[in-house]
Structures are given as C-alpha cells and as structure tokens.
N, C-alpha and C positions, 0 to 999 in steps of 0.2 A: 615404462609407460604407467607402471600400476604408481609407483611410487609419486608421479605427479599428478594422477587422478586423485589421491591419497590426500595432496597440499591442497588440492583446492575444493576438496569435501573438506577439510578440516577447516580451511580459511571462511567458507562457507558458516560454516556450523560455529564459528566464533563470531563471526557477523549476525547472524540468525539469534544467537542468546543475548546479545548488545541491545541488537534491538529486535526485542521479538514482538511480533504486533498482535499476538493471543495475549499476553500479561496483560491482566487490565490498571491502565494507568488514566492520566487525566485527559480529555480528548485533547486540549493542546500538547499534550506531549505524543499523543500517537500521530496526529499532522503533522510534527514536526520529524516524525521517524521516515512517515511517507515520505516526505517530502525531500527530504537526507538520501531515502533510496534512487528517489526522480535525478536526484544532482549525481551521485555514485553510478548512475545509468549515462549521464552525461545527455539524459531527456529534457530541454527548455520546457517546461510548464506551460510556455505561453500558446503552445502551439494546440492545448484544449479549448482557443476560443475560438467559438464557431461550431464546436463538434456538438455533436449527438452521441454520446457514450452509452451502453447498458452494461450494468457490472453485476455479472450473473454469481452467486456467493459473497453479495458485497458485504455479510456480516453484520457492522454495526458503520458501517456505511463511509469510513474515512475516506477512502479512494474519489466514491461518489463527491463527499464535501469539496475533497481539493480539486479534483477537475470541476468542479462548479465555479467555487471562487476566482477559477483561471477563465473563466469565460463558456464552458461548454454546457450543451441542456444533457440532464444526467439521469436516468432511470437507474435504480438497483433493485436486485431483488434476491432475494433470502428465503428458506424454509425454515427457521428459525428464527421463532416468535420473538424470543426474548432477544436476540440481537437486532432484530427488526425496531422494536420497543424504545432500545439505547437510542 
C-alpha cells in the first residue's frame, strides 16, 4: 500500500513542478496552467456560467479570471496585498 501511496505523491510532485502556479510567469501562461488542470480534472469550464463563486486565498486572482471568462459572477479575496495588486 505504502509503495503506491509513494507513485502518486511522486506523480503528484512532478505535476506540481511542470506546472507550478507560485512561479511567477506571464498571466497567459498561468490561465493556461489553470485551465490544463480544469481539463486533467475532466471539469467542463462551461458549467461556471451562472454561478456565483468566492475564491477565498485567490492570490493574484487566476482562478477568479477563468471562472469569470466562463460566464460566473466571481468575488476573491486575499490578505496579501501585493497579490491582491497583481
């Protein structure tokens, strides 16, 4: 059991450094990470239209964007300033 706990913290953690969304890169390339993850979840995007979201730690707000662009109303919110700012 330990050993296949093992495979998928490692498989994990090579995914996580591909695309890790702390690196700061150019906001179209971190929407396109999001958005990579939404597809690898096998989550249809479309179904954010209509919704009301809050994205409590949203950072510098990627998540917030893409569910907006898909149609949903988006509140986020952060205690950090400087991601707030981005």
């Amino acid at each position: 059991m330990k050993k296949s706990s093992n495979s998928i913290k490692n498989k994990l953690l090579r995914l996580y450094k591909k695309d890790n969304p702390s690196i700061p890169t150019s906001l179209s390339k971190r929407m396109k990470i999001i958005l990579r993850a939404f597809e690898r979840l096998s989550f249809p995007v479309r179904f954010f239209k209509n919704l009301s979201v809050g994205d409590f730690a949203c950072g510098t707000g990627e998540f917030c964007m893409l569910a907006a662009k898909n149609g949903a109303k988006v509140e986020g919110f952060d205690f950090n300033e400087i991601s707030v700012e981005i």
